[in-house]
Predicted model as a PDB file, atoms N, CA, C, CB and O in Angstrom, pLDDT in the B-factor column:
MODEL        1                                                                  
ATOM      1  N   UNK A   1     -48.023  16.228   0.056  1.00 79.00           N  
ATOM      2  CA  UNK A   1     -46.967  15.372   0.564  1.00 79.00           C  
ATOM      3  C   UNK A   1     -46.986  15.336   2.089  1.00 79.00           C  
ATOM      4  CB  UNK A   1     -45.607  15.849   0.060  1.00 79.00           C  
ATOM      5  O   UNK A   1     -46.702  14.337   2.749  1.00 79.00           O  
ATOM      6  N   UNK A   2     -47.388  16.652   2.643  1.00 91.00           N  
ATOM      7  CA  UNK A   2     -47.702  16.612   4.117  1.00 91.00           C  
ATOM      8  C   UNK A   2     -48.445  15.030   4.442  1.00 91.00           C  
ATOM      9  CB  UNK A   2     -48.830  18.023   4.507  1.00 91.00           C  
ATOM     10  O   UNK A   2     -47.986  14.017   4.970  1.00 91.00           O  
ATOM     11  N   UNK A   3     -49.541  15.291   3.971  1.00 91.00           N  
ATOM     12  CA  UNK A   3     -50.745  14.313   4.149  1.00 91.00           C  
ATOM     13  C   UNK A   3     -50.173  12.561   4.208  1.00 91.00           C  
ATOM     14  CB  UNK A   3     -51.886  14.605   2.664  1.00 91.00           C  
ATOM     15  O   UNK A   3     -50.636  11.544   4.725  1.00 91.00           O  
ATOM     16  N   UNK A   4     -49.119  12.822   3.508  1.00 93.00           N  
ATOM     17  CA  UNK A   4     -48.945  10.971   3.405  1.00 93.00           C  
ATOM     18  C   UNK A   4     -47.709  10.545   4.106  1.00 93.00           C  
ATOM     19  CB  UNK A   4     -48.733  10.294   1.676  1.00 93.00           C  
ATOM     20  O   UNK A   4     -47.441   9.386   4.420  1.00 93.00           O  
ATOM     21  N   UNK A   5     -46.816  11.839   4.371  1.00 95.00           N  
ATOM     22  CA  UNK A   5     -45.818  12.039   5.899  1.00 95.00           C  
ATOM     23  C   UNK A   5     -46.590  11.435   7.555  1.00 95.00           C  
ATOM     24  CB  UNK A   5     -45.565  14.130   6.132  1.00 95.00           C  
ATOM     25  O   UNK A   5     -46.255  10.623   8.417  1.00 95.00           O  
ATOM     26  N   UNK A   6     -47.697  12.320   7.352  1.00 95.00           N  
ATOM     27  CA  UNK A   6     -48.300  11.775   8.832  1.00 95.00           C  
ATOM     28  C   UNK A   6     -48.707  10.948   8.702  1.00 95.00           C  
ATOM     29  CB  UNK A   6     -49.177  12.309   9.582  1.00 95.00           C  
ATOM     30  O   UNK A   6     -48.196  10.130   9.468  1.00 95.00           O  
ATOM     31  N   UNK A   7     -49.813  10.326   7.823  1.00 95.00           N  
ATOM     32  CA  UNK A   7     -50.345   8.897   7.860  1.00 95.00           C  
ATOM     33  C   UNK A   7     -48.845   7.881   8.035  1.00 95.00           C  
ATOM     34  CB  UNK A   7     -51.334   8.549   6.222  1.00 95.00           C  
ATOM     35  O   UNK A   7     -48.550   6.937   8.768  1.00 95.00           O  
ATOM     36  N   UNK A   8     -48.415   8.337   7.384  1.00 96.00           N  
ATOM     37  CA  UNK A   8     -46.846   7.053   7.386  1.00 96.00           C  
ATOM     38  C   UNK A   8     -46.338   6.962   8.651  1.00 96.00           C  
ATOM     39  CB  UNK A   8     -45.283   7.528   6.406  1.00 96.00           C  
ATOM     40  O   UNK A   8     -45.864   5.875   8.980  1.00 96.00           O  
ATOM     41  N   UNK A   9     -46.331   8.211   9.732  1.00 96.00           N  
ATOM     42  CA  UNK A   9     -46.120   8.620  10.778  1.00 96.00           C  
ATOM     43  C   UNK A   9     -46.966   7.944  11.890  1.00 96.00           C  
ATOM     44  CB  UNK A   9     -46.220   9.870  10.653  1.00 96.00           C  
ATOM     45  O   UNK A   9     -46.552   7.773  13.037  1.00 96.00           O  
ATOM     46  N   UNK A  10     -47.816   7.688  11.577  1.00 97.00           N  
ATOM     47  CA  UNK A  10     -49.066   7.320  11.985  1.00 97.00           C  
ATOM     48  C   UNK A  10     -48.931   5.563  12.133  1.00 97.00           C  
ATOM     49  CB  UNK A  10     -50.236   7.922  10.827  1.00 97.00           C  
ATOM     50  O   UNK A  10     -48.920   4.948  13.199  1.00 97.00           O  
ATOM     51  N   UNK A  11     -48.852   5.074  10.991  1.00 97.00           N  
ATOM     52  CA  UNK A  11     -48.376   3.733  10.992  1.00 97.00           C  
ATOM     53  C   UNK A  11     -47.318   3.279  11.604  1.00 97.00           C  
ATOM     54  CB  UNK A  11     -48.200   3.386   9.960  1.00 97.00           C  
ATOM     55  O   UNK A  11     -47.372   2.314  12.366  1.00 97.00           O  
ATOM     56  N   UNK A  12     -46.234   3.931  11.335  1.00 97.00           N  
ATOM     57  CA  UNK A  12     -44.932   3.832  12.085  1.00 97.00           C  
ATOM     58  C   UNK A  12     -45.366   3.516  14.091  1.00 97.00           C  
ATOM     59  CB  UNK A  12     -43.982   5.659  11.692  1.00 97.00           C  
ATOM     60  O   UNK A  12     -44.895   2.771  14.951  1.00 97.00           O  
ATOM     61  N   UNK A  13     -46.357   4.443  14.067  1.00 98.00           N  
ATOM     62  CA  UNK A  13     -46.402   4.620  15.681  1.00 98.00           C  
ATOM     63  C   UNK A  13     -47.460   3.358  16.043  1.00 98.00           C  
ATOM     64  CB  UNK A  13     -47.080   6.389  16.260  1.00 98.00           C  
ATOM     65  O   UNK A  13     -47.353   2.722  17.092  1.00 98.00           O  
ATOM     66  N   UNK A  14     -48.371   3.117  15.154  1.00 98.00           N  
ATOM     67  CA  UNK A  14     -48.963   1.542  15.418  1.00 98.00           C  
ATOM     68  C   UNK A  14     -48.118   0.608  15.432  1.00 98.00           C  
ATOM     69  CB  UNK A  14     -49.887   1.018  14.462  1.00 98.00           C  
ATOM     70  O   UNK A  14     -47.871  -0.114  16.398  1.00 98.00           O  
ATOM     71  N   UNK A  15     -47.653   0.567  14.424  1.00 98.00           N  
ATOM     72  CA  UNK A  15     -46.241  -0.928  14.476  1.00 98.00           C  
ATOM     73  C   UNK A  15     -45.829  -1.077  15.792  1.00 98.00           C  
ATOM     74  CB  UNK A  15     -44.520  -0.627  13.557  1.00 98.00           C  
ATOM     75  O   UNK A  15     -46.017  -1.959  16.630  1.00 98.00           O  
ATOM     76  N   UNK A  16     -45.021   0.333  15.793  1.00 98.00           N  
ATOM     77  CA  UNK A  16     -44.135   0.157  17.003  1.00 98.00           C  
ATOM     78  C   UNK A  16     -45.038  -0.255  18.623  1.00 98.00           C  
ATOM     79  CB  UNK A  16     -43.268   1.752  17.121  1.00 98.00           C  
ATOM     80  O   UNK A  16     -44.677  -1.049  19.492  1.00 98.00           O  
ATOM     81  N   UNK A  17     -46.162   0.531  18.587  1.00 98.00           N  
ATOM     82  CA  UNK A  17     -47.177  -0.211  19.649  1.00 98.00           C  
ATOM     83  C   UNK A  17     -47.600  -1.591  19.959  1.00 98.00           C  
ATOM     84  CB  UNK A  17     -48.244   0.192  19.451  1.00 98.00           C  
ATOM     85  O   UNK A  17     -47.639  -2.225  21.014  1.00 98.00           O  
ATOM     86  N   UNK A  18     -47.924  -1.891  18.664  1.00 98.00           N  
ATOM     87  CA  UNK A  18     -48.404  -3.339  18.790  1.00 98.00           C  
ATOM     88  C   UNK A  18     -46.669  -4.455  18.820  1.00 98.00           C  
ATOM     89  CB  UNK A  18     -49.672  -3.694  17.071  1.00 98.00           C  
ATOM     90  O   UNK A  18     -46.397  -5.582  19.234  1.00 98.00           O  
ATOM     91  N   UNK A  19     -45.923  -3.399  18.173  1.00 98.00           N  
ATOM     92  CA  UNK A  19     -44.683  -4.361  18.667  1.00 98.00           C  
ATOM     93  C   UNK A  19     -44.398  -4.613  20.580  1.00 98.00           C  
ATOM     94  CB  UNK A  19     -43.133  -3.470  17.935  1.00 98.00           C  
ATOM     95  O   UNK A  19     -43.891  -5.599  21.115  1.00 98.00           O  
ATOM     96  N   UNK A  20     -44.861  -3.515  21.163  1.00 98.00           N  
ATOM     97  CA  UNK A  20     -44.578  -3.084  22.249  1.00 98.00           C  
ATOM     98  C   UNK A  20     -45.519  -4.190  22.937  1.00 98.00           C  
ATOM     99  CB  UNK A  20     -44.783  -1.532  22.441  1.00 98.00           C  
ATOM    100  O   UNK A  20     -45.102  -4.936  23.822  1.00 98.00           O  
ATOM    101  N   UNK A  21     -46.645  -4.215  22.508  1.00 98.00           N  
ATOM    102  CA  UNK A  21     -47.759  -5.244  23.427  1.00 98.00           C  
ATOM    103  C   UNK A  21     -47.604  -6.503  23.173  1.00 98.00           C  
ATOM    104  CB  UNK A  21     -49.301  -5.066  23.177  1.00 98.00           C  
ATOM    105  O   UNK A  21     -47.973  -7.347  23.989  1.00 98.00           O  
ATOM    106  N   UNK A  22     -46.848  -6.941  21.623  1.00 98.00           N  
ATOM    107  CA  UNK A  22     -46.537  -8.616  21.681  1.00 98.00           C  
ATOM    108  C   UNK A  22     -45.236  -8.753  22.368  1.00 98.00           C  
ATOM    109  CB  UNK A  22     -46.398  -9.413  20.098  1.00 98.00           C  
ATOM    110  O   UNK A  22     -44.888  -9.898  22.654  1.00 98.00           O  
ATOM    111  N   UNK A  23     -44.389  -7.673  22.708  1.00 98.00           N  
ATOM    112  CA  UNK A  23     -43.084  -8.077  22.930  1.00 98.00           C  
ATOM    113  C   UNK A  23     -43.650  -8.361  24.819  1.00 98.00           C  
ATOM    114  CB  UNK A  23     -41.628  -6.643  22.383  1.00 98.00           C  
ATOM    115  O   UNK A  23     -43.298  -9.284  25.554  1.00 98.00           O  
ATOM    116  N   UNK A  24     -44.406  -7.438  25.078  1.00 98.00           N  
ATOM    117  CA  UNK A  24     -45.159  -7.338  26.499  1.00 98.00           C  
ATOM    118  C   UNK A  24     -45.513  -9.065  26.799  1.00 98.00           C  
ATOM    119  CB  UNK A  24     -46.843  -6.187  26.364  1.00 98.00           C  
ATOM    120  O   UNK A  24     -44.982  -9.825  27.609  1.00 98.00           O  
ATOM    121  N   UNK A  25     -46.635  -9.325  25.789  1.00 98.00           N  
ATOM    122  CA  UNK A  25     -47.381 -10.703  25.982  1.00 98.00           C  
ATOM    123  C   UNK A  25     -46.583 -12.003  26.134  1.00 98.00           C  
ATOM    124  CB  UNK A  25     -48.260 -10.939  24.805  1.00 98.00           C  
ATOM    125  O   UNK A  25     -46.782 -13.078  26.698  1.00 98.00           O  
ATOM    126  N   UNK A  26     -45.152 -11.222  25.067  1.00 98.00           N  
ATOM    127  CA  UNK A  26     -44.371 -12.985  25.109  1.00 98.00           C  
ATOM    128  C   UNK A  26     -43.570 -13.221  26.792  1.00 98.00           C  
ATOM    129  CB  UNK A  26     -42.637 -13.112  23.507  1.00 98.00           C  
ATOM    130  O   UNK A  26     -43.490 -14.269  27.434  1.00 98.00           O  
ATOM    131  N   UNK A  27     -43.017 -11.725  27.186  1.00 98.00           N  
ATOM    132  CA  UNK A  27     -42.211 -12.021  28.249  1.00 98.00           C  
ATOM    133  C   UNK A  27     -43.591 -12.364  29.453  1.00 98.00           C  
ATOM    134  CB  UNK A  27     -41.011 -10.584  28.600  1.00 98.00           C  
ATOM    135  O   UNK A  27     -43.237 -13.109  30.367  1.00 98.00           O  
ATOM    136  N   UNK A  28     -44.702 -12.007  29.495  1.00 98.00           N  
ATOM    137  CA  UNK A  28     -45.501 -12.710  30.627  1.00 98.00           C  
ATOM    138  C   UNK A  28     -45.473 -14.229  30.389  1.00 98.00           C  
ATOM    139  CB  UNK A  28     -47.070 -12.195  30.680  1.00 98.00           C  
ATOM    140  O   UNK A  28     -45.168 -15.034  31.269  1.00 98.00           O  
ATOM    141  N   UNK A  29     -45.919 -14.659  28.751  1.00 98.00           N  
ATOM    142  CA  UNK A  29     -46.180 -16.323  28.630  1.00 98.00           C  
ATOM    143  C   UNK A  29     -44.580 -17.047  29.137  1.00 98.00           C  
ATOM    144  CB  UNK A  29     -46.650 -16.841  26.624  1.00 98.00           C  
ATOM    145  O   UNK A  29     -44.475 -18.174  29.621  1.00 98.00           O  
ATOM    146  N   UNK A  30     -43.376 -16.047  28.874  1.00 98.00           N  
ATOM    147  CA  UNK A  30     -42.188 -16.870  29.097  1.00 98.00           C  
ATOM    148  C   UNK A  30     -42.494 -17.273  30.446  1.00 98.00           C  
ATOM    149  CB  UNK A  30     -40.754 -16.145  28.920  1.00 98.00           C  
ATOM    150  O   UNK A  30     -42.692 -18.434  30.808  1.00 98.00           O  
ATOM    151  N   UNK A  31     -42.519 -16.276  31.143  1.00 97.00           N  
ATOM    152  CA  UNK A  31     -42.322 -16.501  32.687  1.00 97.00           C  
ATOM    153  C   UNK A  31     -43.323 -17.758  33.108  1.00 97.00           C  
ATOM    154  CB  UNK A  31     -42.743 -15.001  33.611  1.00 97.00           C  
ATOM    155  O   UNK A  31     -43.032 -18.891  33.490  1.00 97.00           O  
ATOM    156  N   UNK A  32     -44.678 -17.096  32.884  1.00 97.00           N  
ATOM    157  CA  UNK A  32     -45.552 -18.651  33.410  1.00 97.00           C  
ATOM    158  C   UNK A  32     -44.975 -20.055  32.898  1.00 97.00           C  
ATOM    159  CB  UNK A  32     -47.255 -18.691  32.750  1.00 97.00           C  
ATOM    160  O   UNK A  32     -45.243 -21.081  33.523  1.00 97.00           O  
ATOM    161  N   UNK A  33     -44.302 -20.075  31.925  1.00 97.00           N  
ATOM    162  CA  UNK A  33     -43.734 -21.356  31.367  1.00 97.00           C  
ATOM    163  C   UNK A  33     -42.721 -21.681  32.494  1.00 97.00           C  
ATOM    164  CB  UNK A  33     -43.013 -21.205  29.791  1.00 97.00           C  
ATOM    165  O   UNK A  33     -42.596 -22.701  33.171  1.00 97.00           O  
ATOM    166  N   UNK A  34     -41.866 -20.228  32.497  1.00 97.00           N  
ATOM    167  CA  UNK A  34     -40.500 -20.610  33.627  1.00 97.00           C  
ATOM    168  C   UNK A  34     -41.228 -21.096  35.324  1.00 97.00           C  
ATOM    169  CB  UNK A  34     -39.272 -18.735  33.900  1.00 97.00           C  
ATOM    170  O   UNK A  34     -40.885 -22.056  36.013  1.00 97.00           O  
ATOM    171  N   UNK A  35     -42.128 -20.225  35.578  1.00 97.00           N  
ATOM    172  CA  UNK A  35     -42.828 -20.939  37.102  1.00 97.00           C  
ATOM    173  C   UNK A  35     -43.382 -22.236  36.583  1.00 97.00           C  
ATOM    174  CB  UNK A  35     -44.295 -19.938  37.949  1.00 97.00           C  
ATOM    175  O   UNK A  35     -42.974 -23.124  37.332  1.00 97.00           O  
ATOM    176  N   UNK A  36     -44.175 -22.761  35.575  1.00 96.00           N  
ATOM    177  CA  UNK A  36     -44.494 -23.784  35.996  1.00 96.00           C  
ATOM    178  C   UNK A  36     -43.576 -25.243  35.469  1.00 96.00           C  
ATOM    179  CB  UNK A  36     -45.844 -23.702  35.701  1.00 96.00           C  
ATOM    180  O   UNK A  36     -43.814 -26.380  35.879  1.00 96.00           O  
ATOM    181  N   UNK A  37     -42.598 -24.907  34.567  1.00 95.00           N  
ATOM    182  CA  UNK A  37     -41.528 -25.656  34.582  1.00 95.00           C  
ATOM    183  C   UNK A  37     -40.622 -25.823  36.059  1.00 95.00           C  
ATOM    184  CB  UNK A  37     -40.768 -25.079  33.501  1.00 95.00           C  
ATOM    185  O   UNK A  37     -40.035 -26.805  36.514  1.00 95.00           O  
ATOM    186  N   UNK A  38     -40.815 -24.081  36.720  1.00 95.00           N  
ATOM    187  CA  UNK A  38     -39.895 -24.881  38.412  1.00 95.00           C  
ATOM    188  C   UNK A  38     -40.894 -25.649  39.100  1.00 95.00           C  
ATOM    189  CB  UNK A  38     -39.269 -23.566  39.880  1.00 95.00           C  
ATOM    190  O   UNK A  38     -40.665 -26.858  39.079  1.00 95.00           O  
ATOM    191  N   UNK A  39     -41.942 -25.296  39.708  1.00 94.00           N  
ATOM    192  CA  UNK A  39     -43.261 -26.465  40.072  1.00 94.00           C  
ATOM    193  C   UNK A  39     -43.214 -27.284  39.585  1.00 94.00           C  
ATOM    194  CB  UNK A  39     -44.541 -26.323  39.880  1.00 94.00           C  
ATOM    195  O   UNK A  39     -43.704 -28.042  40.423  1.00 94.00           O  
ATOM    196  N   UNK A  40     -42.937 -28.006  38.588  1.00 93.00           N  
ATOM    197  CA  UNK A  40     -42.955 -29.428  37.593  1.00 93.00           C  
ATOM    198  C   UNK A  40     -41.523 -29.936  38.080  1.00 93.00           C  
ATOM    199  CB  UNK A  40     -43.042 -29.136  35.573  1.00 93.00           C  
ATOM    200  O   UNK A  40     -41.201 -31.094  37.814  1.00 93.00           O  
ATOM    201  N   UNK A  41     -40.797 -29.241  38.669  1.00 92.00           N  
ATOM    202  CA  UNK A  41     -39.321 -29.815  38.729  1.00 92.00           C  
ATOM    203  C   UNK A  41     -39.323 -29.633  40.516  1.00 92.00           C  
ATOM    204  CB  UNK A  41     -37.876 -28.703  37.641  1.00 92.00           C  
ATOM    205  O   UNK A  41     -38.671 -30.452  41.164  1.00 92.00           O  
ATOM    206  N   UNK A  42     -39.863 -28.852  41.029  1.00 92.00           N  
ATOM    207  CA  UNK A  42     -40.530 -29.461  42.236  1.00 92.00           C  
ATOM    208  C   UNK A  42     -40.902 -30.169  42.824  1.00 92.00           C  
ATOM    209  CB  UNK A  42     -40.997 -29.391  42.460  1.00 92.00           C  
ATOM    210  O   UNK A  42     -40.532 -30.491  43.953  1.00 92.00           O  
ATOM    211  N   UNK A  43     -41.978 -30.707  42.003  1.00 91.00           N  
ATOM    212  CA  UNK A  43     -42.426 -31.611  42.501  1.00 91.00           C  
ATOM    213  C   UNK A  43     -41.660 -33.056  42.226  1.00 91.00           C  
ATOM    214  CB  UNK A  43     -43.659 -31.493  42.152  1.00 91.00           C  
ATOM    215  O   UNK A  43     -41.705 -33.938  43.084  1.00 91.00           O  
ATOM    216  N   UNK A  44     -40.903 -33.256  40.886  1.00 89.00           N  
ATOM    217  CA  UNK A  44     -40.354 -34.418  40.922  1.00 89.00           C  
ATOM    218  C   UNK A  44     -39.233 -34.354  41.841  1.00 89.00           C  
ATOM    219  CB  UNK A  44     -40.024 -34.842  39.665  1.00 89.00           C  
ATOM    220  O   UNK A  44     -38.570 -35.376  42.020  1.00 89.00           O  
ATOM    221  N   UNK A  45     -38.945 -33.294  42.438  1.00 86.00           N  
ATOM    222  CA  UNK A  45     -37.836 -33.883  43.648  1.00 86.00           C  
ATOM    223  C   UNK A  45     -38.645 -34.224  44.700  1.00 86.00           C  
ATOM    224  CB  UNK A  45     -36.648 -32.783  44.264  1.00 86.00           C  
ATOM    225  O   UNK A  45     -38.221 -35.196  45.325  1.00 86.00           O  
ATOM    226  N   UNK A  46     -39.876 -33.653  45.188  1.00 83.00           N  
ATOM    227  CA  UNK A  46     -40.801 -33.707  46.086  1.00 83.00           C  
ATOM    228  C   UNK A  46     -41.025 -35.405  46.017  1.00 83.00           C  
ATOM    229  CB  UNK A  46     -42.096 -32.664  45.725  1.00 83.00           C  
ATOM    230  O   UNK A  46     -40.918 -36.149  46.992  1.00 83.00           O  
ATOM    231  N   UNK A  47     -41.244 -35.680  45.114  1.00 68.00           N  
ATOM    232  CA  UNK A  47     -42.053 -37.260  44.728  1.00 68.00           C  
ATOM    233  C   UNK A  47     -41.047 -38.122  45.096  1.00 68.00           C  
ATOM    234  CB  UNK A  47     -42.522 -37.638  42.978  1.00 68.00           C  
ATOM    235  O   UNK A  47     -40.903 -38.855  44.117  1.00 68.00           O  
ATOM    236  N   UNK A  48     -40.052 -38.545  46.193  1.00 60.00           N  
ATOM    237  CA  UNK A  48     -39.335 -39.167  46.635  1.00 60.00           C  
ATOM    238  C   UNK A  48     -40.282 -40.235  47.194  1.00 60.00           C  
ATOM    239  CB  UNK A  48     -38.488 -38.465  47.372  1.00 60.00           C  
ATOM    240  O   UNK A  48     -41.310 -39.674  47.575  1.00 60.00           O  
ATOM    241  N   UNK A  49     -40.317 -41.224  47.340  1.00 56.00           N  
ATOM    242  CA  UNK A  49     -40.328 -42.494  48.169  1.00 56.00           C  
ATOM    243  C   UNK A  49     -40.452 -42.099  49.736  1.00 56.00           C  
ATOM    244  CB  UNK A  49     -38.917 -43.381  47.887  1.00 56.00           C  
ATOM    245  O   UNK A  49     -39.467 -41.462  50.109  1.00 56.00           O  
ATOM    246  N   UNK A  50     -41.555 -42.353  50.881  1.00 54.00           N  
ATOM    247  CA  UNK A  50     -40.886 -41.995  51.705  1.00 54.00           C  
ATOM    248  C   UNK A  50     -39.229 -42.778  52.745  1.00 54.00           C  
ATOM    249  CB  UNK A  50     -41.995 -41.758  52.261  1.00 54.00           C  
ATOM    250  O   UNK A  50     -38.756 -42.240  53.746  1.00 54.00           O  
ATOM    251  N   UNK A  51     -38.927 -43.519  52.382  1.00 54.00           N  
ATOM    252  CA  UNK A  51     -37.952 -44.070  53.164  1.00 54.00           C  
ATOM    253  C   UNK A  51     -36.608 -43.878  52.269  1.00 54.00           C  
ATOM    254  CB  UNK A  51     -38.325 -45.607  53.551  1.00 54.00           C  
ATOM    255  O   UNK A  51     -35.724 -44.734  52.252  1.00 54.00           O  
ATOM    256  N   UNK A  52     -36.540 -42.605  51.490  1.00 55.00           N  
ATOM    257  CA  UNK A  52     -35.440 -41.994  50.664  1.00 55.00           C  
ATOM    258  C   UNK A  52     -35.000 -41.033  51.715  1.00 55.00           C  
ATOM    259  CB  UNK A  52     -35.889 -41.281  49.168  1.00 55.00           C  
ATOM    260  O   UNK A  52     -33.785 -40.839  51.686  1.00 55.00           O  
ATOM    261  N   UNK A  53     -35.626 -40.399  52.606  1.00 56.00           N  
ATOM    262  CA  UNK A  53     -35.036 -39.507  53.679  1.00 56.00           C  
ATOM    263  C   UNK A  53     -34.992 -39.395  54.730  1.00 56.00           C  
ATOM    264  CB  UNK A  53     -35.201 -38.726  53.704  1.00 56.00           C  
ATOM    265  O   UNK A  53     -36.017 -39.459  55.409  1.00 56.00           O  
ATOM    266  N   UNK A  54     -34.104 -39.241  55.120  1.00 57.00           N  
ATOM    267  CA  UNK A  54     -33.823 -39.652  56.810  1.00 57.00           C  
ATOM    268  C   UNK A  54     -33.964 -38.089  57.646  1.00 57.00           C  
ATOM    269  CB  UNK A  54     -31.847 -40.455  57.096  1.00 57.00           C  
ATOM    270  O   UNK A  54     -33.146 -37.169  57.629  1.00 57.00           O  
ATOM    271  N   UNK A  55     -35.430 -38.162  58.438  1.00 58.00           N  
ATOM    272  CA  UNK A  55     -35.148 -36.882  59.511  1.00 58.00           C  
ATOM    273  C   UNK A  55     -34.487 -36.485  60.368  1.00 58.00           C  
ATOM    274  CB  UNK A  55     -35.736 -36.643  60.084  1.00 58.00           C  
ATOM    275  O   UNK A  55     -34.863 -36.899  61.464  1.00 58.00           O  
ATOM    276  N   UNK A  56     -33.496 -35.739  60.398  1.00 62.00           N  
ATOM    277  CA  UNK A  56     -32.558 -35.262  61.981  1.00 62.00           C  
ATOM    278  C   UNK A  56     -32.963 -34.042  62.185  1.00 62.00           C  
ATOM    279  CB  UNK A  56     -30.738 -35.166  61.990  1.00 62.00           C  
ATOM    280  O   UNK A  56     -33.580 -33.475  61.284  1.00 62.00           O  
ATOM    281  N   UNK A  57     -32.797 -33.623  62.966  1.00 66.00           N  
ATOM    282  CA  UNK A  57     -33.202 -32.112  63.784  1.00 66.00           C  
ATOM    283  C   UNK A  57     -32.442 -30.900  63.012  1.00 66.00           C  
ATOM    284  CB  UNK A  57     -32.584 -32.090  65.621  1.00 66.00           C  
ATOM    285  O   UNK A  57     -32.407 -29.711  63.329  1.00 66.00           O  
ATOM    286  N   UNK A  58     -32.068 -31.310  62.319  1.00 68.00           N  
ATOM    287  CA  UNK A  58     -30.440 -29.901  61.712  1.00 68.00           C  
ATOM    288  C   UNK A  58     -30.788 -30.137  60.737  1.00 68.00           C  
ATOM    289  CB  UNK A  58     -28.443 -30.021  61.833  1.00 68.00           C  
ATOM    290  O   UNK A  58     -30.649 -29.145  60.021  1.00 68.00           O  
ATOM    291  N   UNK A  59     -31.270 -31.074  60.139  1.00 65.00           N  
ATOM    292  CA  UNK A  59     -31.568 -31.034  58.420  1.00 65.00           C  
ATOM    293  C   UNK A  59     -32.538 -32.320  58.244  1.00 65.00           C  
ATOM    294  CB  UNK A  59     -29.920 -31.256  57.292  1.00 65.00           C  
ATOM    295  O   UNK A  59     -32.417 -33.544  58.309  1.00 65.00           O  
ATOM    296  N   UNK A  60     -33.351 -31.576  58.038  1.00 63.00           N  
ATOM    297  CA  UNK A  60     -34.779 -32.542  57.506  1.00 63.00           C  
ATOM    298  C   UNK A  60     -34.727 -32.965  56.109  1.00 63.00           C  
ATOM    299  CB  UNK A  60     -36.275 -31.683  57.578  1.00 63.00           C  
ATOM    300  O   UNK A  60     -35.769 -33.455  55.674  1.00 63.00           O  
ATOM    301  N   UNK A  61     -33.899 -32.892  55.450  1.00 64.00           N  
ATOM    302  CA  UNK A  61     -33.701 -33.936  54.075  1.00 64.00           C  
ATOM    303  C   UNK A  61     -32.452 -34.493  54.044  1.00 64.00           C  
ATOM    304  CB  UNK A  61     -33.836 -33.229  52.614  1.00 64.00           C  
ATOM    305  O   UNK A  61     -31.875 -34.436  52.958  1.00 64.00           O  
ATOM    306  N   UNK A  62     -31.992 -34.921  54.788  1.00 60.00           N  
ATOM    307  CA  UNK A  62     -30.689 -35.113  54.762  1.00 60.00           C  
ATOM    308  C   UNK A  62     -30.768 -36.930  53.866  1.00 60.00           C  
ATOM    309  CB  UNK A  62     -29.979 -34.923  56.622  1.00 60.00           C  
ATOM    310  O   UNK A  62     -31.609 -37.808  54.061  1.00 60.00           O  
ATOM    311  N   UNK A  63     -29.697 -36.953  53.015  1.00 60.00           N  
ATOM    312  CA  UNK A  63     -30.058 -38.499  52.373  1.00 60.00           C  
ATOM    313  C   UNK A  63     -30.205 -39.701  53.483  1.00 60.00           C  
ATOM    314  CB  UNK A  63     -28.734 -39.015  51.288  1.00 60.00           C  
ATOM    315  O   UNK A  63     -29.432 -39.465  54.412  1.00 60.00           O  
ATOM    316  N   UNK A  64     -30.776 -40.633  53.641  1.00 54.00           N  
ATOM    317  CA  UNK A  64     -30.695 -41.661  54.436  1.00 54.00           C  
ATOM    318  C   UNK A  64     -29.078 -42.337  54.142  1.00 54.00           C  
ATOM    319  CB  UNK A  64     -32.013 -42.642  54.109  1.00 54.00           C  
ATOM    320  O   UNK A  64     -28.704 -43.334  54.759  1.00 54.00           O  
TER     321      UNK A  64                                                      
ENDMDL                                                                          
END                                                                             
């Protein structure tokens, strides 16, 4: 009964590892999603027209 305690023991501690490295993998893929969803939302504010903004010395986007 020893014998099938540790193997079970054994499994238990893989699960929980490989739980540990997908739970690892998803929060890196979240994030690259979250940076390149702000870059994507960047740039569509970026993509203005140029005669949408009027330059003054105190604030360089100020609306026209």
């Amino acid at each position: 009964m020893s014998g099938l305690y540790e193997v079970a023991t054994w499994m238990v501690y893989a699960i929980a590892a490989i739980m540990m490295l997908v739970a690892t993998a998803a929060a890196i893929l979240a994030g690259l999603a979250l940076r390149l969803a702000a870059e994507f939302l960047r740039e569509l504010g970026d993509g203005r027209e140029d005669g949408d903004t009027e330059h003054t010395e105190n604030n360089p986007r100020s609306p026209a």
